[in-house]
C-alpha angles and dihedrals in degrees: 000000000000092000091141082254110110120238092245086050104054113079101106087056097035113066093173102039107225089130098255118114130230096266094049098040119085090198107022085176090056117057095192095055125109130274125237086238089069099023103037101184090025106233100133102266119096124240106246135177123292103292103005104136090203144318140236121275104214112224107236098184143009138203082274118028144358117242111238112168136277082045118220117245106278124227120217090262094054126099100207093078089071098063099032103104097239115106100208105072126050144155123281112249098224093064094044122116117111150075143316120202118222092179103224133039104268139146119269114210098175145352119213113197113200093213128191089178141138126184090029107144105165155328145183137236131217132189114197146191098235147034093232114136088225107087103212097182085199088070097042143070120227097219108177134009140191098229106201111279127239109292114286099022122108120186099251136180097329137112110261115200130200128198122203118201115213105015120253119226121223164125099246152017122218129193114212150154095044104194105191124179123246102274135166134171117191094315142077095263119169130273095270115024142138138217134215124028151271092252100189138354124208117187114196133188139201117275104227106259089195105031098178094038116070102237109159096185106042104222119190116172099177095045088226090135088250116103122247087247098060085047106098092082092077106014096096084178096042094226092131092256113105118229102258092052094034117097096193100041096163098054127034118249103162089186094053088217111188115175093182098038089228096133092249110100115230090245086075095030088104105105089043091042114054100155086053099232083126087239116114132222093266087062105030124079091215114019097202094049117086090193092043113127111253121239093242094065104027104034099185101040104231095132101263122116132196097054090090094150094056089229100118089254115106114221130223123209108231119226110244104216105193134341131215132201129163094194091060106149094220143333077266103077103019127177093262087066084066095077102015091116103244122092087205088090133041148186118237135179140239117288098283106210108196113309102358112128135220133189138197129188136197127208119214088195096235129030110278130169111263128212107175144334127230109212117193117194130216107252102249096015094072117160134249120207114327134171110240113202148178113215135194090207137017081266116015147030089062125158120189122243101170154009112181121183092222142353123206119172109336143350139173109215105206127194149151107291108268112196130209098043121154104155124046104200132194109197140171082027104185130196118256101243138325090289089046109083107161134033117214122186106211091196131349113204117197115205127202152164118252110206097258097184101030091173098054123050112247116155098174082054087207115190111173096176086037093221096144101258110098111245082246093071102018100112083203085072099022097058092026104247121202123175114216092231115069085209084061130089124200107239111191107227088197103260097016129031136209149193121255132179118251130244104303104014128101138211138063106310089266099062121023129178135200110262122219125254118245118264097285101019130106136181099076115208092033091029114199134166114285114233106284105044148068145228160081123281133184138179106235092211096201091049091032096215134108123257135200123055138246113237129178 
């Protein structure tokens, strides 16, 4: 331990006798803990180099064997050919089912498996106190698993990554419940075997992010590689974000919450945002209207939404009905935050070293036609190049729409309508850069083309009044319709259509005349509060008259 005592010396100093000290052991009753050379604060997690996310925990013995190099040449029932570095041997599946030695009590933040395998439905992984051969599950915490994968998939040769948040301290890692296929290849096997091997396994555990200052769980809101508890330095609002990373440095939003996506949080929108809808004048159609349509959605601000792309064809967003991804970071930020709805969450990946892919796809439940795809990326978790794709199937039938180099914040992917599409797919997903390590998607929009004239073929679905009814069979366009009144719109009625007054007219479609604004209210025919005052005001369409009242 390099304490000036001698080894032979330091019994009286040393209770568990692995030759460290008191002072230097983080755990003098446990001879497998870690040391404060390598933990310095002792909270599980191992000091690393500036910038290193974690490090690899080598596996020193195994249910059968212990590995002393050179290694001896492994048979398919040994161990020792998963973690000896050599990928190309490896253990049978089918005889898999023990432990794996880390050597010490440490944390484990994720486990990566090199597979050549077929008929491979699932397994579990457990991390454990002790390096005892007996598994007592009591003891132990079952920290990742492989669930059964959709019917007539099998996990192949492929590297499967599990994520463990928060991270599980430990002794060992054992590998059990083993569920194969039934799968047989010229020869008698038995009713439930697989074939092929674990190649290779690769334990990792957490770097410390706040190496002097005890943290055992390693929070880190705002993802900058420092802990939450060696933050204070530069969090001027002690919300737990830094300032360089903080939008809102002055006042303290631990959720960073941003409606508009403008870099500036919501909690210091105010002088941008004088109506209080969180959304500033770059992204609101009327600044001072709360109810007023968003640009996003209403480009040209004439009050009609669904026409976002300004083509005379009103989109529909599509429901996403699941999600699956087999490189998701942790339970804590899962596919189906993605398209929750609330940026407030996120999905995010595995930890991505240089070059190293990862992929997510999302089901519609049925096959729509689909127009474009938003994609929102997690601050900090931006993408490099990706391949964004519309499938037919969870694995065919896939045309590219997309291959962007990079994405950071937000993007809309437009393209020609493709039909038939059940499954949206984002493959050969690549990290930003080198200080980049994960991607996260904060919220994912699909965007499709509902058949809006199913009796009347119409594949560019044009709906210039965006009414719901297609020009092609909208008997306003098709027999020409005009209403004698230019304050009047042609509604069709299905197999009849009429005139009706618009928004702040009044009278019977033929004839319409300007309504007055409220006491208080100017703007007729688009009445508003005048300056001064407040309130909320509606055009109530059957009485044709508007509702609500300006106060000061």
């Amino acid at each position: 331990d390099g304490d000036g005592v001698g080894d032979a010396c330091n019994d009286e100093d040393d209770a568990d006798g692995d030759e460290f000290s008191s002072a230097l052991d983080c755990d003098d009753a446990d001879p497998h803990s870690l040391t404060r050379i390598e933990d310095v604060d002792c909270d599980g997690a191992q000091s690393c180099s500036e910038n290193q996310p974690d490090f690899e925990i080598p596996v020193i013995g195994s249910s059968d064997g212990v590995l002393i190099p050179p290694n001896n040449v492994a048979s398919d029932t040994s161990y020792l050919a998963a973690y000896d570095n050599n990928p190309a041997t490896g253990i049978s599946i089918k005889h898999l089912s023990g432990r794996f030695d880390i050597g010490q009590t440490q944390k484990i933040k994720s486990v990566q498996l090199s597979l050549s395998a077929s008929g491979l439905l699932g397994l579990e992984g457990w991390v454990c106190p002790t390096n005892s051969d007996s598994f007592v599950e009591d003891l132990c915490t079952n920290a990742f698993s492989i669930a059964a994968p959709p019917p007539g998939l099998n996990y192949a040769s492929s590297d499967v990554s599990f994520s463990i948040s928060p991270p599980v301290s430990g002794r060992s890692l054992w590998l059990r419940n083993i569920v194969c296929d039934r799968i047989c290849s010229g020869y008698s096997c038995g009713e439930r075997a697989c074939m092929g091997s674990l190649l290779e396994i690769e334990i990792y555990g957490p770097c410390d992010n706040c190496p002097e200052v005890t943290n055992a769980y390693q929070t880190d809101i705002d993802g900058d590689g420092v802990g939450d508890a060696c933050n204070d330095g530069q969090d001027s609002d002690d919300d737990d974000w830094a300032d360089e990373l903080d939008n809102c440095v002055s006042v303290s939003n631990p959720d960073q919450a941003d409606t508009d996506k403008d870099g500036v949080g919501d909690a210091c929108n105010d002088a941008d945002d004088p109506d209080g809808d969180e959304y500033g004048s770059a992204f609101d159609c009327d600044n001072n209207n709360s109810e007023s349509t968003l640009i996003a959605d209403d480009p040209d601000c004439d009050g009609v939404v669904g026409d976002v792309l300004g083509d005379g064809v009103c989109d529909a967003t599509l429901e996403i009905t699941s999600a699956h991804s087999s490189d998701t970071y942790s339970s804590s930020h899962p596919t189906s935050a993605a398209y929750d709805g609330d940026t407030s969450t996120y999905w995010r990946s595995k930890y991505l070293s240089s070059g190293e892919e990862a992929s997510i796809r999302f089901d519609l439940g049925s096959a729509q036609t689909i127009a474009r795809i938003y994609i929102d990326t997690k601050y900090d978790y931006w993408f490099g190049s990706f391949t964004l794709k519309v499938c037919e199937t969870e694995w065919s039938g896939c045309t590219t729409v997309a291959t962007p180099s990079y994405l950071i914040g937000s993007n809309t992917y437009e393209f020609t309508p493709v039909s038939n599409v059940r499954y949206v797919r984002i493959d050969n997903l690549l990290r930003y850069d080198s200080s980049t390590f994960y991607a996260g998607i904060e919220e994912i929009e699909i965007f499709g083309v509902l058949d809006n004239c199913p009796n009347t073929a119409n594949p560019d679905q044009a709906d210039t009044d965006c009414d719901g009814v297609g020009d092609a069979c909208d008997l306003c366009i098709t027999e020409g319709i005009t209403c004698a009144d230019n304050n009047a719109s042609c509604v069709d009625a299905g197999e009849t259509t009429t005139c009706t007054c618009n928004t702040g007219y009044t009278g019977d479609g033929t004839t319409c005349t300007l309504a007055d604004c409220p006491a208080n209210a100017d703007g007729a025919p688009n009445c508003q509060c005048a300056e001064g005052y407040n309130g909320e005001l509606g055009w109530d369409e059957n009485a044709q008259t508007w509702t609500g009242e300006c106060t000061e």
